[in-house]
C-alpha positions as CSV (number, residue, x, y, z in Angstrom):
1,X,12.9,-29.0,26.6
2,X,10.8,-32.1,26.2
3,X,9.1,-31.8,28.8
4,X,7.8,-28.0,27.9
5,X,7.1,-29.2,24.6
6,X,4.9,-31.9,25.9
7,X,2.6,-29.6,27.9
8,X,2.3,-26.9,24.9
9,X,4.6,-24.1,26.3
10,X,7.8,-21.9,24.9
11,X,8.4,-20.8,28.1
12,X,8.7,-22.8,31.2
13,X,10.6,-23.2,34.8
14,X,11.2,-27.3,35.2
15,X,11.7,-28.6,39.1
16,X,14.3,-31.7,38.5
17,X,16.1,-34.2,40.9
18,X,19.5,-35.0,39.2
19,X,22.9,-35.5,40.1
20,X,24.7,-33.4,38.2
21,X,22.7,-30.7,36.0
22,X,25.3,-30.8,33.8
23,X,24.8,-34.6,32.4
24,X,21.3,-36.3,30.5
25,X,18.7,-37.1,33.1
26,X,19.0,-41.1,31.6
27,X,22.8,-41.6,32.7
28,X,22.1,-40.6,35.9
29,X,18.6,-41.2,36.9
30,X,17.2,-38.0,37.0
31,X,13.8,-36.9,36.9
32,X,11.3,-33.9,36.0
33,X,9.3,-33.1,38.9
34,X,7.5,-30.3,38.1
35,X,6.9,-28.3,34.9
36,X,5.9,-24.5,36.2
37,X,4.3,-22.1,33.3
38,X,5.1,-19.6,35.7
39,X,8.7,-19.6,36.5
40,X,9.6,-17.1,39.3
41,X,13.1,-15.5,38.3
42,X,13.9,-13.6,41.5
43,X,16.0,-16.1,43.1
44,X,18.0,-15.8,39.7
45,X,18.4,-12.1,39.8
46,X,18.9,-12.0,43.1
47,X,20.2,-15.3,44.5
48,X,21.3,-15.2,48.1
49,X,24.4,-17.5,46.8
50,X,26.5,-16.6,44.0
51,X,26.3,-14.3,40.7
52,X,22.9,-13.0,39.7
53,X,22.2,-13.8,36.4
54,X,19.8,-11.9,33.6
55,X,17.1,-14.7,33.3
56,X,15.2,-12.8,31.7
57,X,17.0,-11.0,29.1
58,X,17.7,-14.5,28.0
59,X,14.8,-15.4,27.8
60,X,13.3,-12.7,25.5
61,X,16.1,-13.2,23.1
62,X,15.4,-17.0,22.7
63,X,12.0,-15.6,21.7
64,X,13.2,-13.3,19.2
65,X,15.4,-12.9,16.7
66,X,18.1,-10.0,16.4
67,X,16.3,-6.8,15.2
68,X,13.1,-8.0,16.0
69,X,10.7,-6.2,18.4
70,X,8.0,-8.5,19.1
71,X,5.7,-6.5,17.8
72,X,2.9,-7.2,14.8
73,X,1.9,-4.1,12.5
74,X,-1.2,-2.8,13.4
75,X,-3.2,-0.5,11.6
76,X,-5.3,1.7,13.2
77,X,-8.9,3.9,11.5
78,X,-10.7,6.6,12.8
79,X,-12.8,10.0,11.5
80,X,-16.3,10.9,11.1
81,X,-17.8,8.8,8.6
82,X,-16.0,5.7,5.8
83,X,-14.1,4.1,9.2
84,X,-15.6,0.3,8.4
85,X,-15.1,0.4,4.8
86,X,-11.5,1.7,5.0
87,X,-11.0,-0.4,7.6
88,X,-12.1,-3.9,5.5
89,X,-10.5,-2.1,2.4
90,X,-6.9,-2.5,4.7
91,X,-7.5,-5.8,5.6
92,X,-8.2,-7.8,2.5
93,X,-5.5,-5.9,1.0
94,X,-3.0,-6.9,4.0
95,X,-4.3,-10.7,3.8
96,X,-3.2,-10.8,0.2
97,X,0.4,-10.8,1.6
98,X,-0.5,-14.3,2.7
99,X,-0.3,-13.3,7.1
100,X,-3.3,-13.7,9.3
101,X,-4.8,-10.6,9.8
102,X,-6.8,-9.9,12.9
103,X,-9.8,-7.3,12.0
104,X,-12.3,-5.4,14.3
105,X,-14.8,-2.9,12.9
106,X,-18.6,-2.2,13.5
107,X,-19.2,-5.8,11.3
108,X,-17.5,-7.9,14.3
109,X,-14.5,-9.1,14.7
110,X,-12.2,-10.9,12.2
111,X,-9.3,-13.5,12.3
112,X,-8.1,-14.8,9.2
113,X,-11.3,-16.5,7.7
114,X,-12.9,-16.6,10.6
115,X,-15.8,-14.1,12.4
116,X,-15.3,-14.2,15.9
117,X,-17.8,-12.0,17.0
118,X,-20.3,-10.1,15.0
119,X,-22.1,-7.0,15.7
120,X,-20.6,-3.7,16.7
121,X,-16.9,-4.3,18.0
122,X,-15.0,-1.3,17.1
123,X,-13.9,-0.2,20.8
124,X,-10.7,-0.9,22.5
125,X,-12.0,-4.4,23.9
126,X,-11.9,-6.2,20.5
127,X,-8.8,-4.5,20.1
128,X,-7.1,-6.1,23.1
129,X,-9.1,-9.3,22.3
130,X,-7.4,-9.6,18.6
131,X,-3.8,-8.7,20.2
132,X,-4.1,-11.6,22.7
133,X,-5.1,-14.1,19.6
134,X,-1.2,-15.9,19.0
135,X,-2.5,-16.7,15.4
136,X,-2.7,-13.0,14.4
137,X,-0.1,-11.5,12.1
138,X,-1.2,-8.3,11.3
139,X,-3.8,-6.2,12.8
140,X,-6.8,-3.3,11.4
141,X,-8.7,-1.9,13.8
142,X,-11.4,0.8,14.1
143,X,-11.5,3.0,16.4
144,X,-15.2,4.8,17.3
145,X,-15.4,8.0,19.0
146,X,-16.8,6.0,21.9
147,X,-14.2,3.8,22.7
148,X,-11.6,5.8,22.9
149,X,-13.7,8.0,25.6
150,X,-14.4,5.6,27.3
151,X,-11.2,3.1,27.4
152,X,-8.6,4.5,24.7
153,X,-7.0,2.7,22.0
154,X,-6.9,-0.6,23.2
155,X,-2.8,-1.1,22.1
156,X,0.0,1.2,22.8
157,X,1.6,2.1,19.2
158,X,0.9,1.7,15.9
159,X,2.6,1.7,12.5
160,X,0.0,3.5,10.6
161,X,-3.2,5.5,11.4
162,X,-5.8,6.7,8.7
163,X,-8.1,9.9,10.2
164,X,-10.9,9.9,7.3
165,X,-12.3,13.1,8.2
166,X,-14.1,15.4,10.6
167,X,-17.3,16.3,9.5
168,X,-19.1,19.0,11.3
169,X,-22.7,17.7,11.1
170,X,-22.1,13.8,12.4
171,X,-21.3,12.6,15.7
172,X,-21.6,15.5,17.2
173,X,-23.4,16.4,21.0
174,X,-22.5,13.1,21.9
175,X,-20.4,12.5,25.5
176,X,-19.7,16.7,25.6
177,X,-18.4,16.2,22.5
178,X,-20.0,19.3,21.1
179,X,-17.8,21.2,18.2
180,X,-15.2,20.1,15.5
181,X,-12.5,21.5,17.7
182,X,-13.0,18.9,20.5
183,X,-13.9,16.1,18.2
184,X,-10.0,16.6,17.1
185,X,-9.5,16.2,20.4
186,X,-10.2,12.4,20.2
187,X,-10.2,11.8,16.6
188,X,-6.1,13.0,17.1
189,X,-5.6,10.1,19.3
190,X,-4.2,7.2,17.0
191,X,-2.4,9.6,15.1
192,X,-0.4,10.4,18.9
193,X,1.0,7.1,19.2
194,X,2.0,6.4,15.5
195,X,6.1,5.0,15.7
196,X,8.9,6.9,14.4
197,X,8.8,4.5,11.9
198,X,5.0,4.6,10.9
199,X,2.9,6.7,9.1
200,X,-0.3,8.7,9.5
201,X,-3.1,9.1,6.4
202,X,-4.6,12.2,6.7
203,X,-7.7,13.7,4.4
204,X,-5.4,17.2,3.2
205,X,-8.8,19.2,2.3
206,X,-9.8,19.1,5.6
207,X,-8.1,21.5,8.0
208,X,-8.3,19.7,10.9
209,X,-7.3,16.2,9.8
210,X,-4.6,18.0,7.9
211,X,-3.2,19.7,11.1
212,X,-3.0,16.5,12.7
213,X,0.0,16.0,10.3
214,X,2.3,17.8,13.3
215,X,1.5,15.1,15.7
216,X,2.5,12.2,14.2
217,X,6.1,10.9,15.0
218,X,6.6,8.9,11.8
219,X,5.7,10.5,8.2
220,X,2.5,11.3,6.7
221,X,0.5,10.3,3.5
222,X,-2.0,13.3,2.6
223,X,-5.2,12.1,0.1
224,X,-8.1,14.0,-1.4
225,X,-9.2,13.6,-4.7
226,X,-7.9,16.7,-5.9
227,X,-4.2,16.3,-6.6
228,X,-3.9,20.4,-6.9
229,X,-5.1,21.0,-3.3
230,X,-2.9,22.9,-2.0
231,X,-1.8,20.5,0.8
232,X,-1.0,18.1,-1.4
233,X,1.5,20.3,-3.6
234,X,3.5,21.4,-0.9
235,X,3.5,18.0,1.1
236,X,5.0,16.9,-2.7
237,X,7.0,19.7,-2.9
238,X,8.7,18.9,0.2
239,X,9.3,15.0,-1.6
240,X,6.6,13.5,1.0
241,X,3.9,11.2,-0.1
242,X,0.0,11.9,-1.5
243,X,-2.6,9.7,-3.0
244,X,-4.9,11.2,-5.0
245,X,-6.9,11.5,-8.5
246,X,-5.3,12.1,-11.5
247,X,-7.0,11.9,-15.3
248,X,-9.7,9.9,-14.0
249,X,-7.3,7.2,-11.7
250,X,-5.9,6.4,-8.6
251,X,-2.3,7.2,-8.6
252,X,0.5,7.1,-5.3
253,X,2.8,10.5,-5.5
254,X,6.2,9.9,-3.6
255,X,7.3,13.8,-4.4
256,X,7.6,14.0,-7.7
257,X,7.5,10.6,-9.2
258,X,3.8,9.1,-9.9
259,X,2.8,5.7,-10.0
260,X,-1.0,4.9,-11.8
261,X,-2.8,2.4,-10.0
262,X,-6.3,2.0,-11.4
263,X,-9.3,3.7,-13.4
264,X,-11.5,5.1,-10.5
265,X,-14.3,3.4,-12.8
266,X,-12.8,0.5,-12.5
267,X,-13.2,0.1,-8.9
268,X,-17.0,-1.2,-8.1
269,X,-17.1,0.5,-4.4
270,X,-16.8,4.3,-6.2
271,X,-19.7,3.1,-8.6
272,X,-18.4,4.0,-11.5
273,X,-17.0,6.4,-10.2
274,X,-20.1,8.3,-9.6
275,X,-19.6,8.1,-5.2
276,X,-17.1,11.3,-4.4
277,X,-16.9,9.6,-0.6
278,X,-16.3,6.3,-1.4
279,X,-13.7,7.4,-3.9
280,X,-11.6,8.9,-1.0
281,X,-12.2,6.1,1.6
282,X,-10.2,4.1,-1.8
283,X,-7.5,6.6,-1.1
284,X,-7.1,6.5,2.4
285,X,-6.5,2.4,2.0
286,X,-4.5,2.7,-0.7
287,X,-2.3,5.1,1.7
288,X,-2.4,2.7,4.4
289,X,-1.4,-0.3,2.4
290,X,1.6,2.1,1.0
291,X,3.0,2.6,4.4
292,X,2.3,-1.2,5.2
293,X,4.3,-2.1,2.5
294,X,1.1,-4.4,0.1
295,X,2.6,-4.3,-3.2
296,X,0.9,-2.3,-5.6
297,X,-0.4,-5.4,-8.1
298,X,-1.9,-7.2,-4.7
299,X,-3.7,-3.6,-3.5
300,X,-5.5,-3.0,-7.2
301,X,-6.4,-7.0,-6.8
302,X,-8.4,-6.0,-3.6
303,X,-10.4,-3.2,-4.5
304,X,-11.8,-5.2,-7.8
305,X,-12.9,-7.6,-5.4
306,X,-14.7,-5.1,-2.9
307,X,-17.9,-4.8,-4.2
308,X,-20.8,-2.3,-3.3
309,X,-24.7,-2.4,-3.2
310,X,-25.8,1.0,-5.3
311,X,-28.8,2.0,-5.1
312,X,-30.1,5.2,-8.2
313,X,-32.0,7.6,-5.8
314,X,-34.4,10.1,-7.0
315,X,-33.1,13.2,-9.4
316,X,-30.0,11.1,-9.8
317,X,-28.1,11.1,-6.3
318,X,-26.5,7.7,-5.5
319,X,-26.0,6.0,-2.2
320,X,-23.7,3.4,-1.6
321,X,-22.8,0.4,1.4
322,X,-20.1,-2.0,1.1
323,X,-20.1,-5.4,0.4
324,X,-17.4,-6.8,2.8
């Protein structure tokens, strides 16, 4: 055991000269030869004397505690347009839980504190590259139209997926991605691999985010800033969960019972809440923290914090970039 620890691994095969296996190395003279990072377990599953033995069964459970999977929650954002802000909205909401949160988005890539790459890295590469981090906790990622083309998700499940929306104007006539129908296609993607236990956060006045309800394994979370959509009301109807406007705040429906979260003025990214858009990229993270399980008090904390540059255009329109 010792000797793993000594050469930094959890896992190792050690090559010893003993006596008696049975008995402390000192008593008897013993010795570690080797210390292998790579154990072979064949000969253990398969010896050519005696009773094979599950090595590696054993193994994982020394690893992992009863119940446990192995797995981190990972977060996963896709849809037209508001992917990078929901995206950072998720993350600084999950880091208030106190875990190291791995990050990638069109700003870089994020662990903890720490940039790890800047520039564009929302594609399945950055994904793979956060998963691999042992630090990591926790994990947000964006997912472009582009990467999953060209390489898919970069992980296998997730526990939630946010689908912002499919506008018909953007991204389109890219890679023969030509219509709305086949950008559902690819945009439906994350919501495919969402775990029985997960959740998917769908836009509900959009008719082909809102189908994509059917795919998802686990439940879904519809938002839209009308609370009367008729989505919404049946999803409630039905006892399910919405996020959505109500007498000028943010409130979380679990059928019938509503919890007020925050004035939308109160929230700098909506601009007083003057900015429609960014209004609903705050609902989509609040329904992704829901499902992640941020507590209410630590959420509201987040979005007070996430500040955007405004800018008063001409005849009154506004524009607005986040701050990360």
């Amino acid at each position: 055991m010792l000797a793993a620890q000594i050469v930094g691994l959890d896992i190792a095969g050690l090559d010893l000269v003993v006596e008696d296996i049975s008995r402390p190395l000192e008593e008897q003279g013993g010795v570690v030869v080797e210390v292998n990072a790579g154990p072979g377990l064949l000969m253990h599953l398969r010896p050519s004397v005696g009773t094979p033995r599950p090595v590696g069964e054993a193994i994982v459970d020394s690893l992992f505690a009863p119940g446990q999977n192995g797995r981190i929650p990972i977060a996963c954002v896709t849809g037209t347009n508001g992917k990078t802000v929901v995206t950072l909205l998720v993350s600084r909401m999950l880091r208030k839980t106190g875990r190291v949160i791995g990050t990638v988005c069109t700003d870089g890539i994020f662990v903890g504190d720490r940039t790890i790459e800047g520039g564009d890295c929302s594609g399945p590469r950055s994904a793979r590259k956060v998963l691999l981090n042992p630090q990591v906790e926790a994990a947000v990622f964006e997912a472009g139209r582009g990467g999953i083309l060209r390489e898919g998700l970069g992980f296998d499940r997730c526990d939630v997926t946010v689908v912002t929306n499919i506008a018909e104007a953007d991204h389109l006539g890219l890679a023969y991605i030509d219509t709305p129908a086949q950008m559902y296609a690819v945009k439906r993607s994350p919501v495919d691999v969402v775990l029985p236990t997960g959740m998917a956060v769908l836009k509900a006045d959009e008719s082909l985010v809102a189908e994509m309800a059917s795919l998802s394994a686990g439940g879904v979370t519809f938002f839209a800033i009308d609370g009367e959509q008729a989505v919404i009301r049946e999803h409630r109807a039905s006892g399910k969960r919405a996020v959505f406007v109500h007498d000028g705040a943010v409130v979380a429906a679990d059928g019938a019972n509503i919890t007020r979260l925050m004035s939308v003025a109160e929230i700098p990214l909506t601009c007083d809440g003057r900015v429609p858009f960014q209004t609903e990229n705050v609902l989509a993270a609040v329904g992704a923290a829901w499902a992640l399980g941020v507590p209410w008090t630590r959420s509201a904390k987040r979005w007070s914090n996430f500040a955007p540059t405004c800018t008063i255009a001409r005849a009154g329109s506004i524009s607005s970039r986040s701050a990360a």
